[in-house]
NUGUZA-866056 format. One record per residue (C-alpha): z, x, y; residue in three letters. Coordinates in nm, 3 decimals, always signed. Layout:
# NUGUZA-866056
NODE      zz      xx      yy type
NODE       Z       X       Y  ALA
...
# end
This chain:
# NUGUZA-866056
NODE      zz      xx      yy type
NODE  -3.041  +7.474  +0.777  UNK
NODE  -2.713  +7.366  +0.822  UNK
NODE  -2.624  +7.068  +0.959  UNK
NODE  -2.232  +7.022  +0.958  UNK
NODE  -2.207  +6.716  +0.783  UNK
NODE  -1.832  +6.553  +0.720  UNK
NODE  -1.777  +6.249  +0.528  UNK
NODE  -1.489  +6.083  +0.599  UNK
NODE  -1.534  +5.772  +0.511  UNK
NODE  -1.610  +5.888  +0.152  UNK
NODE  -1.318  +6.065  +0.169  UNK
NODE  -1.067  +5.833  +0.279  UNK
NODE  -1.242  +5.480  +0.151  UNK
NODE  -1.330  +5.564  -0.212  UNK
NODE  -1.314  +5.132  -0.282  UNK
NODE  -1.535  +5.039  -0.022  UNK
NODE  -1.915  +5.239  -0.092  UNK
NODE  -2.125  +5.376  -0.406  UNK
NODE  -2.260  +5.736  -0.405  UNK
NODE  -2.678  +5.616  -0.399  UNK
NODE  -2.989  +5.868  -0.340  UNK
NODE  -3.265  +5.751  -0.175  UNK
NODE  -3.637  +5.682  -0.298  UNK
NODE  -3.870  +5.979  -0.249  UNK
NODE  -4.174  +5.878  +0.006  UNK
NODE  -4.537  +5.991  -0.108  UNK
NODE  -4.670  +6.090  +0.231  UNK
NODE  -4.455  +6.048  +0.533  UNK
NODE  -4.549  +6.075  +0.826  UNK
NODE  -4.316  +6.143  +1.176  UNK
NODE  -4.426  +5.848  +1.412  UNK
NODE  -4.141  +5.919  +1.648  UNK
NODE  -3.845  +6.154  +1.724  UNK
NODE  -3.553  +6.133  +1.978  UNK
NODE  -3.494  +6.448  +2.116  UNK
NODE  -3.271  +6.374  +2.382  UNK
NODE  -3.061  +6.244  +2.109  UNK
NODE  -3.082  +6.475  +1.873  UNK
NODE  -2.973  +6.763  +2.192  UNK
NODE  -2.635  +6.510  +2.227  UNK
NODE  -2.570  +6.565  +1.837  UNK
NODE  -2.606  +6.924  +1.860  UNK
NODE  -2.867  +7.276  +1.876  UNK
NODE  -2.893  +7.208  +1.517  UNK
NODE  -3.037  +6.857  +1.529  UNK
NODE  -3.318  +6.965  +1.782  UNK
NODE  -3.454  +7.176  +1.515  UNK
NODE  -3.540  +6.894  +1.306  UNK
NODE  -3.857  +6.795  +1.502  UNK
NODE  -4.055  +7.002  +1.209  UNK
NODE  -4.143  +6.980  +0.849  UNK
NODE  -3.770  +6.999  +0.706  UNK
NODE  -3.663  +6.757  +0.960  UNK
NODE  -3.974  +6.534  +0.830  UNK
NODE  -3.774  +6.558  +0.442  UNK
NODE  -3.489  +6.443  +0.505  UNK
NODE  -3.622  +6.157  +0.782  UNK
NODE  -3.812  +6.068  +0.462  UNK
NODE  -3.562  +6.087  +0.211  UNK
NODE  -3.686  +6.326  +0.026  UNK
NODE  -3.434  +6.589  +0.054  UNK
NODE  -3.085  +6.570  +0.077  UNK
NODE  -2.981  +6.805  +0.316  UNK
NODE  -2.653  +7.022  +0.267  UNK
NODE  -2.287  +6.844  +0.287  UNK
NODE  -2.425  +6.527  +0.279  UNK
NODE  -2.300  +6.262  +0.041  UNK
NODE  -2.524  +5.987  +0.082  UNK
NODE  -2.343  +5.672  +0.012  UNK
NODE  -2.394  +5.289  +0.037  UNK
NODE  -2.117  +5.094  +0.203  UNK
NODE  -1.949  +4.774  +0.071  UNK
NODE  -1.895  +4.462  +0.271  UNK
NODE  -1.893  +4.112  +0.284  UNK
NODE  -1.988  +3.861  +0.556  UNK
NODE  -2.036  +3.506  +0.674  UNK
NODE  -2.436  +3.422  +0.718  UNK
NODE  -2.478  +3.174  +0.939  UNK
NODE  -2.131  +3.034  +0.874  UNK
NODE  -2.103  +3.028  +0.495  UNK
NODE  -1.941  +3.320  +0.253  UNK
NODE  -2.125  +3.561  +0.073  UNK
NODE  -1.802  +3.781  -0.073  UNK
NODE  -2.068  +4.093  -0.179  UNK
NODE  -2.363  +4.172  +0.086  UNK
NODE  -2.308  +4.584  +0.152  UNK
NODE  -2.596  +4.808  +0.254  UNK
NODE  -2.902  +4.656  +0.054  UNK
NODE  -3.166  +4.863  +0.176  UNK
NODE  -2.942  +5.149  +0.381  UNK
NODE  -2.773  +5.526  +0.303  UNK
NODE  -2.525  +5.682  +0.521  UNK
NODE  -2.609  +6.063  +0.507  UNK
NODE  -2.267  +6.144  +0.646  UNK
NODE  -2.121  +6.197  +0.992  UNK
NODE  -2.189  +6.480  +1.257  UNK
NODE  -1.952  +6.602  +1.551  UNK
NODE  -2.148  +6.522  +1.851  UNK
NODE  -2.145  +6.770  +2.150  UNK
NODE  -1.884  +6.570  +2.283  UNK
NODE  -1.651  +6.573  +2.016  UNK
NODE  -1.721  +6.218  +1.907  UNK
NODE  -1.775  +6.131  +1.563  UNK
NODE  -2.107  +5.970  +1.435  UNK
NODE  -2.305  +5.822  +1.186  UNK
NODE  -2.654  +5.906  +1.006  UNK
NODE  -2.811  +5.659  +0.849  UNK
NODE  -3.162  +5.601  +0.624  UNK
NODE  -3.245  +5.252  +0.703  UNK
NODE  -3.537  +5.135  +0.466  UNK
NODE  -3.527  +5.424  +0.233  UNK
NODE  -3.480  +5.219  -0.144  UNK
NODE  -3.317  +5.049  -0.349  UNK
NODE  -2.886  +5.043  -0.362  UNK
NODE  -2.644  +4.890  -0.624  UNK
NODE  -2.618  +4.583  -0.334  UNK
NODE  -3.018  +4.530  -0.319  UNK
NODE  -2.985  +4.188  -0.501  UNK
NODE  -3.306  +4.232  -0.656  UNK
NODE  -3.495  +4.365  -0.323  UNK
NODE  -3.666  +4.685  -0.275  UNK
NODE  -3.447  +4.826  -0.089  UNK
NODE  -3.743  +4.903  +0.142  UNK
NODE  -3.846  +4.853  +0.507  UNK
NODE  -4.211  +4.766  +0.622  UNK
NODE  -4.296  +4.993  +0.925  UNK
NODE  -4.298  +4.733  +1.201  UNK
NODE  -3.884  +4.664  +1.150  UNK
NODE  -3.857  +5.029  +1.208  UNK
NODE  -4.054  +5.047  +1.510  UNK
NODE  -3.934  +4.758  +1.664  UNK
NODE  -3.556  +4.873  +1.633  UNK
NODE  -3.660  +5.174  +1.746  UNK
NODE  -3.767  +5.048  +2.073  UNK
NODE  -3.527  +4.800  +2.101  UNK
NODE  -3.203  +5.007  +2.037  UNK
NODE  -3.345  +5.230  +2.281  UNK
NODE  -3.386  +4.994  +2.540  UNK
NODE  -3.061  +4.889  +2.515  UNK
NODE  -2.891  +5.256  +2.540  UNK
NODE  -3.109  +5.271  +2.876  UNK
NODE  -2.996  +4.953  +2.986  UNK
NODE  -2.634  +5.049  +2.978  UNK
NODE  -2.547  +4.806  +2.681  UNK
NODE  -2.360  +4.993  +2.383  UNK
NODE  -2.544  +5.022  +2.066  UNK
NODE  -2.678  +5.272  +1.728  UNK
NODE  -2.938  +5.474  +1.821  UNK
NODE  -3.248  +5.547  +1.671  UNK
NODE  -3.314  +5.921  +1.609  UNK
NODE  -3.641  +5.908  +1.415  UNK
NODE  -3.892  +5.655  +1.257  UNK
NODE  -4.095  +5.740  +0.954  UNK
NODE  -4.406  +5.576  +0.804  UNK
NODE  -4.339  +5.683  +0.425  UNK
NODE  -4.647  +5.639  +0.324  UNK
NODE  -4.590  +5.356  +0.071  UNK
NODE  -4.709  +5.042  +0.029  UNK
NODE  -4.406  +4.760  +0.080  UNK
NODE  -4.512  +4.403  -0.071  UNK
NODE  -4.365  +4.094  +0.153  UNK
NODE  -4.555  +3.839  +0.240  UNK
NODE  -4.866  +4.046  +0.266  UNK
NODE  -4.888  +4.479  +0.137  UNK
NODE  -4.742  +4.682  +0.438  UNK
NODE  -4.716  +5.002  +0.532  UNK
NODE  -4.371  +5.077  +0.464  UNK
NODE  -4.122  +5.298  +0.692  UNK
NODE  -3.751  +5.454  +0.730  UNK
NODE  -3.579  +5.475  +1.045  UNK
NODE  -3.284  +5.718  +1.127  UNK
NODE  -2.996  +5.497  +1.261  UNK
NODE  -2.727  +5.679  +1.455  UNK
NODE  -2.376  +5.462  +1.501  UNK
NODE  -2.044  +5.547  +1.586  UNK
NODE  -2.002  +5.391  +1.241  UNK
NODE  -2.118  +5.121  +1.046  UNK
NODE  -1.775  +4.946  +0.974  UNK
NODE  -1.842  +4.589  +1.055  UNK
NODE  -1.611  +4.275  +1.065  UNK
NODE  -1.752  +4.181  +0.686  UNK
NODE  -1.609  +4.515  +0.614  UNK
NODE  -1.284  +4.412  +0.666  UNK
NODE  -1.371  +4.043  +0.488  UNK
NODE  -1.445  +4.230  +0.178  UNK
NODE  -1.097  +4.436  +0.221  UNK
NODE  -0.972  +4.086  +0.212  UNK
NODE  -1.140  +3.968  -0.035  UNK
NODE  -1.011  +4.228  -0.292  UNK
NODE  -0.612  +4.095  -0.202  UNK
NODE  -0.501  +4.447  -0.204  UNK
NODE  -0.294  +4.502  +0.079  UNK
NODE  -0.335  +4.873  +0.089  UNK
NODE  -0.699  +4.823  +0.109  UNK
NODE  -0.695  +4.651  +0.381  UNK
NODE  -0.404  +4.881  +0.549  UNK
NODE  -0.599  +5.183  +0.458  UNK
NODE  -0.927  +5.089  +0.599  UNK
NODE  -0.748  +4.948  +0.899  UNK
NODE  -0.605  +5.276  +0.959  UNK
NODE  -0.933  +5.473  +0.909  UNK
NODE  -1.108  +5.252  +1.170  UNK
NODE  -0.788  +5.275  +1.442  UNK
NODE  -0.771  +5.681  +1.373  UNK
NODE  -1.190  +5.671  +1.436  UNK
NODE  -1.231  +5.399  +1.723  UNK
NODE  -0.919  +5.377  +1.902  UNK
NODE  -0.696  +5.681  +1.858  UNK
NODE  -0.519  +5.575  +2.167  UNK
NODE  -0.299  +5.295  +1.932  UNK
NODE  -0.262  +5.511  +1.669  UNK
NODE  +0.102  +5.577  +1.716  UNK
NODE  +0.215  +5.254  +1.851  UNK
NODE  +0.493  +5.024  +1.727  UNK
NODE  +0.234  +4.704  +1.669  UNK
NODE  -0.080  +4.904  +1.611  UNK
NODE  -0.259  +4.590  +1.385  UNK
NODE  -0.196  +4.342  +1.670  UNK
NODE  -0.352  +4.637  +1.929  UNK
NODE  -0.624  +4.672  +1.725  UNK
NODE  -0.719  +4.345  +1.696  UNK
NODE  -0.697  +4.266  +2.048  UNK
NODE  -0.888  +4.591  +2.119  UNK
NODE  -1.194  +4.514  +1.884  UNK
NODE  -1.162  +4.174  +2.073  UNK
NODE  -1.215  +4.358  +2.409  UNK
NODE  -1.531  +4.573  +2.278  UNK
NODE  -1.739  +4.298  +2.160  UNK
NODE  -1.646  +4.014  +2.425  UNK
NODE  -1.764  +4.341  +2.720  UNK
NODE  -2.065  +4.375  +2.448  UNK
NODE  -2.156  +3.973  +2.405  UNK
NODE  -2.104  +3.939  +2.834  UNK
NODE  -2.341  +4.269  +2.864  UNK
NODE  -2.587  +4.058  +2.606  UNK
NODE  -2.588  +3.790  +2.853  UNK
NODE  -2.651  +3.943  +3.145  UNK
NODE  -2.999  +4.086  +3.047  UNK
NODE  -3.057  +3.770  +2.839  UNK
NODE  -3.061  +3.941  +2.536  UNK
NODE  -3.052  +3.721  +2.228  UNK
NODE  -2.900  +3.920  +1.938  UNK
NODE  -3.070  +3.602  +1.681  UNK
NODE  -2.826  +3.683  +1.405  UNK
NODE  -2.478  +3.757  +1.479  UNK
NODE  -2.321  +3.706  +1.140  UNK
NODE  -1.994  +3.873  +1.085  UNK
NODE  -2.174  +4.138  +0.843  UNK
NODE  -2.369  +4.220  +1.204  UNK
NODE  -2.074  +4.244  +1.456  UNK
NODE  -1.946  +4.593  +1.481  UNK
NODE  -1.540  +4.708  +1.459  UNK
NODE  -1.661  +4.970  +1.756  UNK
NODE  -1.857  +4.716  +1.961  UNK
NODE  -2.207  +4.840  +1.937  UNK
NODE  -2.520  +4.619  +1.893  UNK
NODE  -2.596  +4.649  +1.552  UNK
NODE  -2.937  +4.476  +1.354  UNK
NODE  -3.235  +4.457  +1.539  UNK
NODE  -3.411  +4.201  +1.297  UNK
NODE  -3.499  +3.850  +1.497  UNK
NODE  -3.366  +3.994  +1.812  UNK
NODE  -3.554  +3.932  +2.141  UNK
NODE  -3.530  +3.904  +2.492  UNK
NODE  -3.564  +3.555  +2.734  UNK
NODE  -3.842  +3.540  +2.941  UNK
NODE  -3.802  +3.226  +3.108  UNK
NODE  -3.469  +3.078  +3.166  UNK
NODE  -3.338  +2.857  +2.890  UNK
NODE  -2.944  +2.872  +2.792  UNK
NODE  -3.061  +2.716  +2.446  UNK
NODE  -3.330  +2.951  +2.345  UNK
NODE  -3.345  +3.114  +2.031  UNK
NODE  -3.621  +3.293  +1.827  UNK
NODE  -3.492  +3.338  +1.472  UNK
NODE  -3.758  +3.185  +1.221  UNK
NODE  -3.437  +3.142  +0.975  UNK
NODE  -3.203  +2.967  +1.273  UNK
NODE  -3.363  +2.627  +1.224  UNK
NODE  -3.021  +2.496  +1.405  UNK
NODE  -2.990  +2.748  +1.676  UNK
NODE  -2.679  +2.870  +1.588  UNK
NODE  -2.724  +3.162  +1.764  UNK
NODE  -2.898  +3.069  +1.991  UNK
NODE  -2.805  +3.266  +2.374  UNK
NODE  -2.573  +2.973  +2.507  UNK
NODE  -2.388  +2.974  +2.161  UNK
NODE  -2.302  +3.343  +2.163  UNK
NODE  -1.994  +3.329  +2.311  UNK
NODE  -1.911  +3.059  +2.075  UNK
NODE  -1.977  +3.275  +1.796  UNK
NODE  -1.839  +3.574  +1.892  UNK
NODE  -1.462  +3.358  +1.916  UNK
NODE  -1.570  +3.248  +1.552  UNK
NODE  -1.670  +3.596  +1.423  UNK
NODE  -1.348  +3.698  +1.587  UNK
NODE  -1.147  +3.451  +1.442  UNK
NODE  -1.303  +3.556  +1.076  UNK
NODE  -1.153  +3.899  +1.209  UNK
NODE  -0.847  +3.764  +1.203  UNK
NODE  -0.799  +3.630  +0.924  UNK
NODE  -0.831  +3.957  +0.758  UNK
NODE  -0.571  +4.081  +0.897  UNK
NODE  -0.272  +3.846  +0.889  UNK
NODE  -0.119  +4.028  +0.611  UNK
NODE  -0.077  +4.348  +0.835  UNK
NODE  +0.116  +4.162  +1.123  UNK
NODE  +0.424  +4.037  +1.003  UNK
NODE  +0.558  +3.982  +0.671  UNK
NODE  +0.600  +3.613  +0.679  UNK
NODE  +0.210  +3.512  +0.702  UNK
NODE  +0.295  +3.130  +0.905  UNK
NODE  +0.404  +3.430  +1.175  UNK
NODE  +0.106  +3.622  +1.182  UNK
NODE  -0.085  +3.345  +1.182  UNK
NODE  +0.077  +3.227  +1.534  UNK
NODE  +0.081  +3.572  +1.656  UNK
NODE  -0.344  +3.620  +1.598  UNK
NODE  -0.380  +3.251  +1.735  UNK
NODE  -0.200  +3.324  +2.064  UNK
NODE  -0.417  +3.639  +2.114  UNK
NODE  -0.727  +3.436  +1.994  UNK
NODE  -0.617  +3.179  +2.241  UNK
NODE  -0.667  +3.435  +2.508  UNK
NODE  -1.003  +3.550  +2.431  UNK
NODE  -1.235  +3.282  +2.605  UNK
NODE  -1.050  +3.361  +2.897  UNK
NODE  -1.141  +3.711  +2.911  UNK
NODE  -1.507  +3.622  +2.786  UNK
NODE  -1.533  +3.430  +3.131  UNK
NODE  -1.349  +3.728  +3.355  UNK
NODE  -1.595  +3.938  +3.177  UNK
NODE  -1.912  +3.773  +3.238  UNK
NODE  -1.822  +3.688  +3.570  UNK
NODE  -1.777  +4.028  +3.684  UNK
NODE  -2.115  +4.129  +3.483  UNK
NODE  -2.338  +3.821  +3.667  UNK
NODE  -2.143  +3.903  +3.978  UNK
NODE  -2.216  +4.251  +4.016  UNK
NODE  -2.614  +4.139  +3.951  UNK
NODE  -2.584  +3.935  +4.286  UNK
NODE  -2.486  +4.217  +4.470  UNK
NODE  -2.044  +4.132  +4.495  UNK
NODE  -1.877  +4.365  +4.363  UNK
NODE  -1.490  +4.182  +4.470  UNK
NODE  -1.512  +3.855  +4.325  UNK
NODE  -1.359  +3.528  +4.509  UNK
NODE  -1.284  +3.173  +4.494  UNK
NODE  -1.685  +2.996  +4.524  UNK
NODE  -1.875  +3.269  +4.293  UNK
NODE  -1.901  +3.104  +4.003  UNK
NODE  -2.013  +2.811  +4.173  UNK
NODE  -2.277  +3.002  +4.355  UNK
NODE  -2.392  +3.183  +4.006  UNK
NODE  -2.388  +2.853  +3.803  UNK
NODE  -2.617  +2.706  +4.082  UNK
NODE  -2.889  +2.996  +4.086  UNK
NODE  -2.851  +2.978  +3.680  UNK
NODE  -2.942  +2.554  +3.700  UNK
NODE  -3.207  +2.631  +3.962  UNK
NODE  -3.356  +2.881  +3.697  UNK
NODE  -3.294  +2.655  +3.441  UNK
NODE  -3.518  +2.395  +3.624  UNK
NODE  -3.763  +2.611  +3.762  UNK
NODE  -3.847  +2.761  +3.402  UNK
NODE  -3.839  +3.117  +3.625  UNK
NODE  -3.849  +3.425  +3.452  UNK
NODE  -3.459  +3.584  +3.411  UNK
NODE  -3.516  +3.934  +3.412  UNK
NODE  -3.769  +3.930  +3.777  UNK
NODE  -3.484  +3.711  +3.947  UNK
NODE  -3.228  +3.907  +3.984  UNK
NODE  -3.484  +4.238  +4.026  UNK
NODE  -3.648  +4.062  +4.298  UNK
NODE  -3.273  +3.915  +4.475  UNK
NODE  -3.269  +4.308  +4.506  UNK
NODE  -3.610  +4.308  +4.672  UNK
NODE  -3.564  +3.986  +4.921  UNK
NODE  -3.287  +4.216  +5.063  UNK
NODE  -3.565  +4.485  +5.190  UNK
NODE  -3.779  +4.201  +5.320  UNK
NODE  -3.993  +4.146  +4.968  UNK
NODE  -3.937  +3.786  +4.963  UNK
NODE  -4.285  +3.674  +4.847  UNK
NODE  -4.157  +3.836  +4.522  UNK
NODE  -3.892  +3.581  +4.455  UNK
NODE  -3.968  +3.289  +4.583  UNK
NODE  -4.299  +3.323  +4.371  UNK
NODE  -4.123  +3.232  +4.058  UNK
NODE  -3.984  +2.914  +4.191  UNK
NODE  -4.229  +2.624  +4.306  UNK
NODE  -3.931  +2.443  +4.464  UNK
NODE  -3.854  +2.641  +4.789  UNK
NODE  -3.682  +2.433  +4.895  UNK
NODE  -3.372  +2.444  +4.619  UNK
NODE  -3.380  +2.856  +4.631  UNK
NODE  -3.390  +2.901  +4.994  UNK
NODE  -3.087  +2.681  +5.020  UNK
NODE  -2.874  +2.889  +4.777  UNK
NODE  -3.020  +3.254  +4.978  UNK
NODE  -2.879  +3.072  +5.228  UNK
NODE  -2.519  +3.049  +5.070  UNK
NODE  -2.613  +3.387  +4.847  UNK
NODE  -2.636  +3.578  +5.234  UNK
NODE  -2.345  +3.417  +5.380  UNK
NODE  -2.126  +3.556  +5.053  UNK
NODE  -2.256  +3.868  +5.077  UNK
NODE  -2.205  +3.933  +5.463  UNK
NODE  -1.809  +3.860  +5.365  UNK
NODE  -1.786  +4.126  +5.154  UNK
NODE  -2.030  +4.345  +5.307  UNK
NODE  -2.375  +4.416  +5.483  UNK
NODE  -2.720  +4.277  +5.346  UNK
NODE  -2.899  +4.558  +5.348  UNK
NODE  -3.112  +4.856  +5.189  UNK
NODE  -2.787  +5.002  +5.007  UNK
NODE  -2.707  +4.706  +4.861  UNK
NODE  -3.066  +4.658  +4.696  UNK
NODE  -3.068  +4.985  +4.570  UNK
NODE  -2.688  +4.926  +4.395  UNK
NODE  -2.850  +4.575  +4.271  UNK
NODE  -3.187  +4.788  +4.109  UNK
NODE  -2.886  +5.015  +3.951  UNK
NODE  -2.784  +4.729  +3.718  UNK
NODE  -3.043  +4.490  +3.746  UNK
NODE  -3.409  +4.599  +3.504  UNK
NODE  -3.784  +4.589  +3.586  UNK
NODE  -3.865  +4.664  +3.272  UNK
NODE  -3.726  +4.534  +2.905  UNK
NODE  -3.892  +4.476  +2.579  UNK
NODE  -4.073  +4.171  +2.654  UNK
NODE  -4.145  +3.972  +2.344  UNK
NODE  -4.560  +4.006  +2.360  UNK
NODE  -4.575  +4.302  +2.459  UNK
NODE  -4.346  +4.438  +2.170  UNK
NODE  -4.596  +4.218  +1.919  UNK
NODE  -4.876  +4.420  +2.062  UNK
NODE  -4.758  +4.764  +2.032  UNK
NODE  -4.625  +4.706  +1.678  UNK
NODE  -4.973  +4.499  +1.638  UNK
NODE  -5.149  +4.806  +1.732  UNK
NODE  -4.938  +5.038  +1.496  UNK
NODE  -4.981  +4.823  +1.222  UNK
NODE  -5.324  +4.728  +1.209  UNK
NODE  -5.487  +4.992  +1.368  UNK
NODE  -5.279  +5.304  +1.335  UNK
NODE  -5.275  +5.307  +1.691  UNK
NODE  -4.898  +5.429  +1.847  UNK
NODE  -4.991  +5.431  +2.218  UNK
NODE  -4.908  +5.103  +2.295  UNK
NODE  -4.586  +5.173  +2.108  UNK
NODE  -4.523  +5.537  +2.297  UNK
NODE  -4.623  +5.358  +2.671  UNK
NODE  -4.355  +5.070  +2.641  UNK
NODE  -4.074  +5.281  +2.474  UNK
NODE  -4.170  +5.493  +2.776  UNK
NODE  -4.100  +5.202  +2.996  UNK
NODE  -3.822  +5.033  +2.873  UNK
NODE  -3.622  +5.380  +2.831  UNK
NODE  -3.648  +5.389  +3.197  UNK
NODE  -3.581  +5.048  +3.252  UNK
NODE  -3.420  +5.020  +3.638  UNK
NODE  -3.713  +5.312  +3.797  UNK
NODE  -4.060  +5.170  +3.931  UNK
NODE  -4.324  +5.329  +3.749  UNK
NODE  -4.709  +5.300  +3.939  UNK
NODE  -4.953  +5.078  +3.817  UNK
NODE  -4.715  +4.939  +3.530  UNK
NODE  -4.727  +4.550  +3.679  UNK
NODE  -4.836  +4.446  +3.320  UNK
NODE  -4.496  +4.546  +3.201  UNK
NODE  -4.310  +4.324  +3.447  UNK
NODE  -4.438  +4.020  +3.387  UNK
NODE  -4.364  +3.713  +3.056  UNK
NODE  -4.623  +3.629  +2.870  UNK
NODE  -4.828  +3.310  +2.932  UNK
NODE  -4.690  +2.986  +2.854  UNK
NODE  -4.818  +2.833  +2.544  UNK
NODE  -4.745  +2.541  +2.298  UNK
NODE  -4.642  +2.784  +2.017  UNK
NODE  -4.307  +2.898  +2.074  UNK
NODE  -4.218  +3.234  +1.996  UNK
NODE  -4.035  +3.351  +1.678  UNK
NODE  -3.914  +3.626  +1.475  UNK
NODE  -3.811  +3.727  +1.177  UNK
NODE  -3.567  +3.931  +1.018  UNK
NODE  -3.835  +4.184  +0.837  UNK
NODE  -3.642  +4.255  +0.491  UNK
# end
């Protein structure tokens, strides 16, 4: 079967990957296929919900045109150096024309060992690969940009990490996998052309538009700026905490990348984090803006010798556009918090009003994702629904007070402006139990219906589904805090 593989990044990038074939898998097994996006990648891709399609899920066949590589890159980890990280335990098959005419990546994630394993097994245990699974696909249905998942595998191999495993591959779709540590390891070789050529490669692939201009480095620069500050403010508004945004995990295209100790909020808390390895919260949800300006400025820095000859002027030049970027952070979030209140024209007073609902949350403990569904519901005359998650009425009835009055400026309070606010605002997203549960269930039991009902759910995340009320609601409070962990 042919599936019209190109491979331009092996092409045009010979410094920055080695050619790598993956480990065969003993018995695999197809847990899960995405067949609404395998119909956006093309007729040929829908065919691969069979037996063949199971081979090359699996890694045991190579199917034809594809080089499978491993890329190169390097990347801060939780703000120190490593010069040499690259894809440890990942092969890119190669790159499909979608039906679109937009270029993409395929990608074994967990399928062996590579020349930048570092002594690992190059391996993934089965629950990583479910959990990204759901959670990548969450986030396409919420809206937020991000790699797909187009299949999970259970190989049928024992991985050994802390405990034996079943082990499992998942097929990671991207608009490509060149990350900000790509560019670092550019750097980190001193060759200018290196840097110029995979500068070029990523400007031709991700933003054609600059292509021809006069200062195309200092429009790229400011254009990956403006994907992943839209992508951090979109992280925020559905209180999505990424857990591990080094600059090895922060994408030149702007897509969420790494679902390791990811999670979502439950209860309002600007300094929660879940990361077992972030003993310092680094990356923790109020610190991600903070991080992305850091990750940025690490962008930066890679690129000063493409700006101007004299480096003390390309230095000023990238700090004058970095200078700009918390700026357009704030406009950005604004507008995404904003439009979750129900104003769509934003004026003098609204981040006032949002700060104050965000501090009454904050005090009230109440959960982030049913607040702003349930501001949509008060509208229709549901107001049990909110004030339920507040025990201090008083507070939140004074701000609906001054929430109404906005609103009635810009327009009327009624049933078309809940169903606009239930447009952007979820019912359902991968709550942190009940994602344990399902991959629990998976794990232990070899039981995917948990897993099958909440990717169900949170693939239709904004649509009230009948007698689903345990998928609205945060798990019980209790003394152990939740964590996570990376899965490698």
């Amino acid at each position: 079967m042919e599936l019209n593989f190109e491979n331009s990044f092996a092409k045009e990038l010979k410094d920055f990957y080695e050619f790598t074939k993956a480990d065969k898998s003993t018995s695999p097994k197809l847990i899960k296929f995405n067949e609404s996006l395998a119909k956006e990648l093309g007729p040929e891709w829908e065919n691969l919900k069979s037996d063949y399609g199971l081979l090359i899920f699996s890694g045991n066949v190579v199917p034809k045109g594809s080089q499978p590589l491993s890329q190169a890159y390097s990347g801060h980890q939780f703000g120190g150096f490593s010069p040499l990280l690259g894809d440890g335990r990942a092969i890119l098959l190669g790159e499909v024309i979608d039906k679109d005419n937009i270029r993409r990546d395929i990608q074994l994630k967990g399928s062996g060992r590579t020349i930048f394993s570092r002594g690992g097994d190059g391996k993934s245990s089965l629950g990583p690969v479910l959990r990204e699974y759901l959670i990548s696909e969450a986030m396409h249905s919420l809206n937020i940009p991000t790699t797909r998942a187009l299949a999970a595998v259970s190989s049928g191999d024992d991985v050994l990490r802390e405990k034996v495993l079943p082990g499992g591959i998942l097929t990671r779709v991207a608009s490509s996998h060149i990350r900000v540590g790509t560019f670092q390891y550019a750097s980190t070789t001193g060759d200018l052309e290196k840097i110029r050529a995979l500068s070029d490669y990523s400007i031709n692939r991700h933003y054609k538009n600059i292509s021809q201009k006069k200062e195309k480095y200092i429009d790229f620069f400011e254009a990956v700026c403006e994907s992943q500050l839209n992508l951090v403010s979109k992280w925020m508004g559905i209180g999505f905490i990424h857990g591990v945004m080094n600059t090895d995990n922060m994408t030149i295209s702007g897509e969420t990348i790494d679902y390791g100790p990811c999670a979502f909020m439950d209860r309002y808390d600007p300094n929660t984090f879940f990361s077992s390895i972030d003993t310092q919260g680094r990356y923790a949800y109020l610190n991600q803006p903070l991080i992305l300006l850091w990750n940025l400025a690490r962008f930066a820095e890679t690129l000063i010798p493409l700006i101007d000859k004299n480096e003390q002027n390309s230095i000023n030049i990238l700090t004058q556009k970095l200078s700009l970027i918390q700026g357009r952070y704030e406009n950005a979030w604004l507008k995404v918090m904003s439009e979750k209140i129900g104003i769509t024209v934003i004026q003098d007073g609204d981040l006032k009003l949002i700060n104050d609902l965000l501090d009454i949350m904050k005090n009230e403990k109440a959960d982030f994702t049913l607040v702003f569904r349930y501001l949509a519901d008060f509208i229709i005359g549901k107001e049990d629904l909110l004030l339920s998650l507040f025990e201090n009425s008083k507070k939140i009835n004074e701000w609906i007070i001054n929430w109404k009055n906005r609103i009635e400026k810009e327009g009327k309070f009624d049933k078309s402006l809940c169903t606009m606010m239930k447009k952007i605002n979820p019912l359902y997203i991968p709550r942190n139990h009940l994602v344990e549960y399902a991959l629990d269930e998976a794990l232990l039991e070899e039981n995917y219906k948990p897993f099958y009902n909440l990717l169900s759910h949170v693939t239709n995340p904004f649509d009230e589904i009948s007698s689903s009320e345990d998928y609205t609601l945060p798990a019980p409070i209790t003394d152990k805090p939740y964590k996570t962990f990376c899965g490698t």
